[in-house]
C-alpha positions as CSV (number, residue, x, y, z in Angstrom):
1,X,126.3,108.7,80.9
2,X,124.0,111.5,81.9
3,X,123.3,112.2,85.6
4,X,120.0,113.5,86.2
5,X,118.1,114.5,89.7
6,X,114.8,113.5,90.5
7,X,113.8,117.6,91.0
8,X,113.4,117.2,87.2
9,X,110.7,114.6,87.3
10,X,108.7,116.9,89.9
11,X,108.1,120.0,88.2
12,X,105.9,121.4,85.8
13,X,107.9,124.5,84.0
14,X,108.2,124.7,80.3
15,X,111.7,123.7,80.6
16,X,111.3,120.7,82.6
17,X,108.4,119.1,80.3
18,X,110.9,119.9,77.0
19,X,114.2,118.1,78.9
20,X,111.7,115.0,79.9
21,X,110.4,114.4,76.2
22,X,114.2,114.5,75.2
23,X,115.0,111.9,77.9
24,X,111.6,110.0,76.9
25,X,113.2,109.5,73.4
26,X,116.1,107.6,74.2
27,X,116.6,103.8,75.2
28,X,118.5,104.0,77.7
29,X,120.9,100.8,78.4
30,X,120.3,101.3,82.0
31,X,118.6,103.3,84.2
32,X,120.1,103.7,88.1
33,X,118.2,105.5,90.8
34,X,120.3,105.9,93.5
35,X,118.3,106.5,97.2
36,X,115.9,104.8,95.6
37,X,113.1,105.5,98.4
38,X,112.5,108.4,97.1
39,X,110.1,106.2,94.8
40,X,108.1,105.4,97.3
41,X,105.0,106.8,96.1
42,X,103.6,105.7,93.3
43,X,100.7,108.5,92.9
44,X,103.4,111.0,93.4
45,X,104.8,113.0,89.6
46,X,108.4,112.1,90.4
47,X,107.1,108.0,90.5
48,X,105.1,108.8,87.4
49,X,107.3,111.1,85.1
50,X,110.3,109.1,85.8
51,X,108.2,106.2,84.7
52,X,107.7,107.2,81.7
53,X,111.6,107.3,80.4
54,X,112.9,104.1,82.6
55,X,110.1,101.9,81.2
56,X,112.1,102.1,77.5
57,X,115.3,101.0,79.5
58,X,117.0,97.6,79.1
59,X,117.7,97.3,82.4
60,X,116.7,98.7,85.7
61,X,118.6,99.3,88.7
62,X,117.5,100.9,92.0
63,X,120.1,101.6,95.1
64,X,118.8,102.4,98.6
65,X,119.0,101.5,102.4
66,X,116.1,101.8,103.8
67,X,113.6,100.0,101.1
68,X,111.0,99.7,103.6
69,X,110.4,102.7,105.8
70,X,106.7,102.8,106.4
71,X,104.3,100.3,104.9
72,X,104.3,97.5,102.2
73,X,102.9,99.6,100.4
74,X,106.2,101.2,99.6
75,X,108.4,98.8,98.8
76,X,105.9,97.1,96.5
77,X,105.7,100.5,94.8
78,X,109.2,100.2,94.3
79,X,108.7,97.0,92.8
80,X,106.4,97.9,90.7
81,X,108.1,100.6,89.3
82,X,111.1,97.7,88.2
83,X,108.5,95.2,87.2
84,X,105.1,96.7,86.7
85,X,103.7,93.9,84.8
86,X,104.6,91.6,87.9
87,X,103.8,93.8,90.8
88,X,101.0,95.9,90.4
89,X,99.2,96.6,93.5
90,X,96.1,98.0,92.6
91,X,93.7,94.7,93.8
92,X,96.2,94.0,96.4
93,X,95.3,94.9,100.0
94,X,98.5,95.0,101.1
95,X,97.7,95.9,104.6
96,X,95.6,92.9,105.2
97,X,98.4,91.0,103.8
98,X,100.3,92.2,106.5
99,X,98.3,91.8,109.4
100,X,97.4,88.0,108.7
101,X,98.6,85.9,111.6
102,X,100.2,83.4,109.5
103,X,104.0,82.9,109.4
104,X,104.1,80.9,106.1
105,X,102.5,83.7,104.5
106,X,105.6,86.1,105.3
107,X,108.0,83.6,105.0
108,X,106.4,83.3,100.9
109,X,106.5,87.0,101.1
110,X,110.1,86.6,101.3
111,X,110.5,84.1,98.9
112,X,108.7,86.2,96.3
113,X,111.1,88.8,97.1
114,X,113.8,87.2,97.0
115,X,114.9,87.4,93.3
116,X,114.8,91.2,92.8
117,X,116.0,92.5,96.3
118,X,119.6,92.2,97.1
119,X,120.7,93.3,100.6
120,X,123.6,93.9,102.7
121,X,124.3,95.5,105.6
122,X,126.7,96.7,107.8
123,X,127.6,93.5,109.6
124,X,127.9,92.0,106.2
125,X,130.7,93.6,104.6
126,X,132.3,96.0,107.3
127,X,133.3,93.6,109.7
128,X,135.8,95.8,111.5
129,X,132.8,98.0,112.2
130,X,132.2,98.7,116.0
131,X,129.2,97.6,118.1
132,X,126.1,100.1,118.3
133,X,124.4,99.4,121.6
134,X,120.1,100.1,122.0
135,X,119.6,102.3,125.1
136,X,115.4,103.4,124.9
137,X,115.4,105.5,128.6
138,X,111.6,106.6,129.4
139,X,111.2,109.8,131.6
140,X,108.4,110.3,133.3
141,X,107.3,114.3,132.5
142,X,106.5,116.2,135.6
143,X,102.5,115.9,135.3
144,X,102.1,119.9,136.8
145,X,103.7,121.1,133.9
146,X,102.3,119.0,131.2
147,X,98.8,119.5,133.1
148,X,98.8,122.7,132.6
149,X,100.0,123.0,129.2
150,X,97.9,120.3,127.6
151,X,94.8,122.3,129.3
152,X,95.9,125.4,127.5
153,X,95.4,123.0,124.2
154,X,93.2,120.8,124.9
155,X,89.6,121.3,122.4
156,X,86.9,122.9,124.4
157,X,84.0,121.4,123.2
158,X,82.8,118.7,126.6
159,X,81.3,116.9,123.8
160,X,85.2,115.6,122.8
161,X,85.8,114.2,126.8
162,X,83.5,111.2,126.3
163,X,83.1,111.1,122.3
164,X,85.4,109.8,119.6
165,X,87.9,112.3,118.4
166,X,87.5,110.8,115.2
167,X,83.6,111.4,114.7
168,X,83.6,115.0,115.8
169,X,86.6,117.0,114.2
170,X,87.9,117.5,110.8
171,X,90.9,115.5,110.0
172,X,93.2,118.8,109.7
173,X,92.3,119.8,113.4
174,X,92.9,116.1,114.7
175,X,96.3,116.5,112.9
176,X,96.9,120.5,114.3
177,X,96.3,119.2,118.2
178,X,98.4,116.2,117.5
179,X,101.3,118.4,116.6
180,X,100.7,120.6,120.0
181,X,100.6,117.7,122.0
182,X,104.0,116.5,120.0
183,X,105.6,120.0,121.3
184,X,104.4,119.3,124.3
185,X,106.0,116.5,125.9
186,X,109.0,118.0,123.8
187,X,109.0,121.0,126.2
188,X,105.6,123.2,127.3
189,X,107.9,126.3,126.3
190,X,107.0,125.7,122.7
191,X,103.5,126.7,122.8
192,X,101.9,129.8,124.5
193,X,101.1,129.7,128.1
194,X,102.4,131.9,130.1
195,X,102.4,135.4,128.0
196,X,98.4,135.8,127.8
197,X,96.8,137.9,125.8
198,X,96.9,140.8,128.0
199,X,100.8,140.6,127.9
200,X,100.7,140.0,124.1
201,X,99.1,143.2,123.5
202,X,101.5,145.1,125.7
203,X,104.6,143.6,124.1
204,X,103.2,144.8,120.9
205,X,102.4,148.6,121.5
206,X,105.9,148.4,122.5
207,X,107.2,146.5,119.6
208,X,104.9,148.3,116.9
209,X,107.2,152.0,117.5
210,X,110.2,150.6,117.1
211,X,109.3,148.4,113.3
212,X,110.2,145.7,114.2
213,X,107.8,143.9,112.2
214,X,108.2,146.6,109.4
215,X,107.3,150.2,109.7
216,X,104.3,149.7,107.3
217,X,103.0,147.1,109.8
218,X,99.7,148.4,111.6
219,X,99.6,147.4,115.3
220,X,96.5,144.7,114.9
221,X,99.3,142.9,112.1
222,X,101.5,142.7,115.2
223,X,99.5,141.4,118.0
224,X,98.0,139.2,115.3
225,X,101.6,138.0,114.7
226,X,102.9,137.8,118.4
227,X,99.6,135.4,119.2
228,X,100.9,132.8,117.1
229,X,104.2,133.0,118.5
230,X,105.1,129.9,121.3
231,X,105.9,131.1,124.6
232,X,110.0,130.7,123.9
233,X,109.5,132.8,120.6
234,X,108.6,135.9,122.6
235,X,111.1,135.5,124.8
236,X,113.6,134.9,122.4
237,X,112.3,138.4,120.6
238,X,112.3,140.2,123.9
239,X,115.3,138.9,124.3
240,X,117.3,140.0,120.8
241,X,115.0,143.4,121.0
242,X,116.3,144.5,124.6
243,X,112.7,145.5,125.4
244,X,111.9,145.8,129.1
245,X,108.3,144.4,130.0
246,X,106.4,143.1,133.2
247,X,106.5,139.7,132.2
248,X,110.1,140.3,130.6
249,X,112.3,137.3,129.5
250,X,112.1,133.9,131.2
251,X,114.7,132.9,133.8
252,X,116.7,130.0,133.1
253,X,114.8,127.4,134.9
254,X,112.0,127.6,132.8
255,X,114.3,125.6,130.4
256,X,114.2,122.7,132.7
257,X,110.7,122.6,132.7
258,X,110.5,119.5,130.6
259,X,110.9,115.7,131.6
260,X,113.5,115.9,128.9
261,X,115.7,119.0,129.3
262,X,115.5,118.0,133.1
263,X,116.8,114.2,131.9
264,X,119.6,115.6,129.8
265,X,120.6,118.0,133.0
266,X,121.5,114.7,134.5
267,X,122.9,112.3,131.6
268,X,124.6,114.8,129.7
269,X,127.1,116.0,132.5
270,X,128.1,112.1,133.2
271,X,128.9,111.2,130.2
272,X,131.1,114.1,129.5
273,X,132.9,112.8,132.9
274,X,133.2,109.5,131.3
275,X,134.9,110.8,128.3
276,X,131.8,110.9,125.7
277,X,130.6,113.1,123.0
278,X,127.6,113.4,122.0
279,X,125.2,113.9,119.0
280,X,121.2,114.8,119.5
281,X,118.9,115.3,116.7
282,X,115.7,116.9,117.3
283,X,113.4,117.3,114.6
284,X,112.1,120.9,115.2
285,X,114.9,123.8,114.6
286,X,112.9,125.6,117.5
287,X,113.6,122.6,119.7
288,X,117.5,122.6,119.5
289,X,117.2,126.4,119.8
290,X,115.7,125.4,123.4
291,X,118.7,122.7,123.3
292,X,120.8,125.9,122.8
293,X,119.7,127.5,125.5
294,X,119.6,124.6,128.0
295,X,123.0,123.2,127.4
296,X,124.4,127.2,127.9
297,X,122.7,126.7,131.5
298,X,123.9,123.4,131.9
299,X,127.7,124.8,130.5
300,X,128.6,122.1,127.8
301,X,130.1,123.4,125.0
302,X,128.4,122.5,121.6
303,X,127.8,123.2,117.5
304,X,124.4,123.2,115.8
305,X,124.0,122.1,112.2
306,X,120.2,122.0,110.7
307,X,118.7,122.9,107.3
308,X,119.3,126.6,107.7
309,X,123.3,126.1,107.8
310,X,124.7,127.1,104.5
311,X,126.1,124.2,102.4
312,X,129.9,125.7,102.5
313,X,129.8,126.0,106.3
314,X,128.6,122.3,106.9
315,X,132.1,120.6,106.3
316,X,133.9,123.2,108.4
317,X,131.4,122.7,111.2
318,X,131.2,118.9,111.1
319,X,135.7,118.9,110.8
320,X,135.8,121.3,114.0
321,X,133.9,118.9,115.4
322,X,135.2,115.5,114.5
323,X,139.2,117.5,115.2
324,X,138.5,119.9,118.3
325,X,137.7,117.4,121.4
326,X,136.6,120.1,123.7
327,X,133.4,120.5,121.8
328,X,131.4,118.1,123.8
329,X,127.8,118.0,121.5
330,X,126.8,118.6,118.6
331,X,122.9,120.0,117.8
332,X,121.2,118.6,114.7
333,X,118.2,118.5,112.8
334,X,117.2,115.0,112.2
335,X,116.6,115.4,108.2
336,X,119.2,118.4,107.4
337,X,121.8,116.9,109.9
338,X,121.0,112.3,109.7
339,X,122.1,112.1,105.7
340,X,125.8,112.3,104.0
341,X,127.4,113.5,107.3
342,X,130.4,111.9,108.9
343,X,130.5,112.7,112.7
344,X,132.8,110.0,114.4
345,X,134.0,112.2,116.6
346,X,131.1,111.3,118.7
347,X,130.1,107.9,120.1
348,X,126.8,108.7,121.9
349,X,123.6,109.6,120.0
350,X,120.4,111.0,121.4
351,X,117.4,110.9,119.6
352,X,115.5,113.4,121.7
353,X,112.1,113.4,119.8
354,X,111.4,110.7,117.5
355,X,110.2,110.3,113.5
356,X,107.2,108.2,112.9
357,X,109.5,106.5,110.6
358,X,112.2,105.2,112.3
359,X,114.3,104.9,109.2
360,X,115.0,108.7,109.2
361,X,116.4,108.0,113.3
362,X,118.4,104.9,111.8
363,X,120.0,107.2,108.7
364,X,120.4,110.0,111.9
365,X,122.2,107.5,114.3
366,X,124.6,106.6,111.7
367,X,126.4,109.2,111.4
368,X,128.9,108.5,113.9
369,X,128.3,104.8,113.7
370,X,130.3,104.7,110.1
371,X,133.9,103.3,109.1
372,X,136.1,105.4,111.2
373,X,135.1,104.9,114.1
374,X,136.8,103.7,117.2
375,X,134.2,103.3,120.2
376,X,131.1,101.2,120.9
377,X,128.0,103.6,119.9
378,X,125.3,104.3,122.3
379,X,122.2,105.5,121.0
380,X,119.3,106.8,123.3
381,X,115.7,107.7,123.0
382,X,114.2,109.8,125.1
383,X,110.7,109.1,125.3
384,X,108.1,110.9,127.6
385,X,105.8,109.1,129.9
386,X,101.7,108.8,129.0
387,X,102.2,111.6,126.1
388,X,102.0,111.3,122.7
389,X,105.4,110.3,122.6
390,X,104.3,106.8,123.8
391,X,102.3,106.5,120.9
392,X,105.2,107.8,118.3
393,X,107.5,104.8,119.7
394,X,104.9,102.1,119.6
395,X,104.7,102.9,115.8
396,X,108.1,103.3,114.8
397,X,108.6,100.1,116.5
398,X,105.6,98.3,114.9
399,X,107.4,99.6,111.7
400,X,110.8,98.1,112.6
401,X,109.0,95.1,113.0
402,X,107.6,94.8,109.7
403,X,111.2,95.9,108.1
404,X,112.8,92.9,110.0
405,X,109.5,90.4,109.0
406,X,109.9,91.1,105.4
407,X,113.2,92.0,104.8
408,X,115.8,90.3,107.0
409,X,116.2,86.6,107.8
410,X,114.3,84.6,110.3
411,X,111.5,85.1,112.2
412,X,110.8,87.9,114.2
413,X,108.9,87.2,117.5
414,X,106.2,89.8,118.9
415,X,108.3,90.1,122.3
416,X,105.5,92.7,122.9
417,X,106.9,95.0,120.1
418,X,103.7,94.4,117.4
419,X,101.5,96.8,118.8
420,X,98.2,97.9,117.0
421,X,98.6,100.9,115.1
422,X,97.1,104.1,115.9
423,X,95.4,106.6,114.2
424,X,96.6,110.0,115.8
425,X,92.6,110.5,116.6
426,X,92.8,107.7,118.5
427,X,95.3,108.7,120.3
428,X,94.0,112.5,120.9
429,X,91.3,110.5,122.4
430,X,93.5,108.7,124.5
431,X,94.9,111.9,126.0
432,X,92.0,113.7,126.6
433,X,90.9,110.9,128.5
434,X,93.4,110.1,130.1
């Protein structure tokens, strides 16, 4: 038996290329690829070195739990990668497929399927398995305050208020406003609004002195760096540097300046009456360093875990958490913090900004909802009102949709949920004319 990871079918060194014609030499009586969705790709190296040694295998095996995350696409790349002679997708148009309007055709989908995917899930075999209970809460996001900041981000050109998004910028740009709007109906505090230009300049000759950018920094290398910075990143270095300015640090209120801070204010504090404890994954490390902040104002006590936590501290933290019961929450990032973690100490997850695939929220919510726990889970979504974050859900759910069409039994009803999908240039173009 050799265990291999799937780093060594992504590189290029020397080393790498001489281990992979080594492995490429042998006929291996099976090949297993555990998390197989990381297969997903079949234009990607790892899908095409790895390839290259499995295809002299006797047998195949692949093990994952989300085999659908995104698209067909996907999964048949899976399948093609166990059967290339039988699933080759290259004069398929598997999205067409999808969007036919014709029951039969997924219910041969499923048929064809059939043979090569086994599933089971957790109602299957883990009976004694508590319930998890679906709570999607909307908040509607104070329009002053997401006025104002989407104007500070919103293109300039008057030709983009009545044209197609699409037709006028580059694709990168569409994708770079996207990501503002994202962080804004997050909270405004992660861009720049309210230390200008002026006050950027004047935190710098201050900053400049003292190094703290490196003594070999010139002062133009600072303000350049300090423009870049979001509104919550200055204060947070003005902050940790103790330097006094006119604008100085924000107060705490500016905290609760988002629909979603100002929503946890009010659900957070309940269920820790009610006996609760609580997991929320954010996506952004800067986000749950806002989280931080706003759960010190609200006084709940808390631990963060995300992909800067070293790998020996991760057990203690997520022990002192499951053990101590006067932690109330614990901070995660959704990808460092939703895989291989136990956390049944909590029963209440919040998804406070969501993945466009909603596989990475499902991996997330498990981790309290797992063998070993006690209580009925609660997960909720918090999900801003007319932003971008409308747009994000209508996805993932379209997504879910498709997981549950191809993959589980019966037939899945619309119920509303199979919305078209968006292109996030359509739905810039939405917002700035909305």
């Amino acid at each position: 038996m050799l265990l291999v990871c799937y780093s060594l079918f992504e590189r290029h060194s020397a080393q790498q290329k001489d281990d992979r014609k080594i492995l490429k030499r042998w006929r291996w009586s099976c090949v297993l690829m555990d998390e197989a969705h990381a297969l997903k790709d079949k234009n990607s190296y790892r899908w095409k070195n790895l390839m290259l040694v499995a295809r002299n295998a006797k047998q195949l095996l692949m093990l994952t739990g989300t085999p659908l995350q995104n698209d067909l696409n996907e999964l048949w790349s899976m399948l093609e990668f166990m059967l290339p002679d039988l699933f080759v997708t290259e004069n398929v148009d598997l999205k067409k497929l999808l969007n036919a309007d014709n029951h039969e055709l997924v219910a041969r989908m499923k048929s064809i399927l059939g043979p090569f995917i086994l599933r089971r899930l957790k109602s299957d075999v883990m009976q004694q398995l508590v319930a998890k209970e679906q709570r999607e809460d909307a908040y509607v996001e104070a329009i002053q305050e997401y006025r104002s900041a989407s104007s500070a981000r919103m293109p300039k050109s008057s030709d983009l208020q009545s044209s197609d998004v699409i037709r006028v910028l580059p694709r990168r740009q569409i994708s770079n406003y996207f990501v503002q709007f994202r962080k804004i109906a997050n909270h405004p505090l992660l861009i720049r609004r309210i230390y200008n230009n002026d006050d950027i300049v004047r935190i710098a000759k201050k900053l400049h002195p003292r190094g703290v950018f490196g003594h070999e920094c010139t002062l133009e290398r600072v303000v350049d760096e300090l423009k870049s910075y979001s509104d919550f990143s200055v204060h947070r270095l003005l902050y940790n540097t103790g330097i006094k300015d006119t604008k100085g640090i924000l107060p705490d209120k500016q905290v609760m300046a988002s629909a979603k801070c100002r929503a946890l204010a009010k659900l957070l504090p309940s269920l820790k009456r009610d006996g609760h404890r609580v997991l929320i994954f954010s996506q952004w490390t800067s986000m749950l360093d806002i989280l931080e902040w706003a759960l010190d104002v609200i006084g709940l006590t808390y631990r963060r875990l995300d992909g800067s936590t070293a790998v020996s501290e991760r057990q203690t933290i997520v022990d002192t958490f499951n053990n101590d019961y006067s932690i109330f929450a614990c901070l995660l990032s959704t990808r460092a913090g939703g895989q291989g973690l136990n956390l049944t100490g909590a029963d209440t997850v919040i998804i406070h900004d969501m993945d466009f695939n909603p596989q990475i929220d499902r991996q997330a919510e498990d981790r309290c909802h797992r063998i070993g726990q006690t209580k009925p889970v609660t997960i909720y979504r918090l999900v801003t009102k007319n932003t971008v974050d409308e747009n994000v859900y209508e996805i993932a759910k379209r997504k879910l949709v498709l997981d549950a069409a191809v993959l589980e039994s019966g037939v899945v009803e619309d119920n509303g949920v199979d919305v078209p999908e968006k292109t996030m240039g359509e739905i810039l173009s939405a917002i700035l004319l909305w």
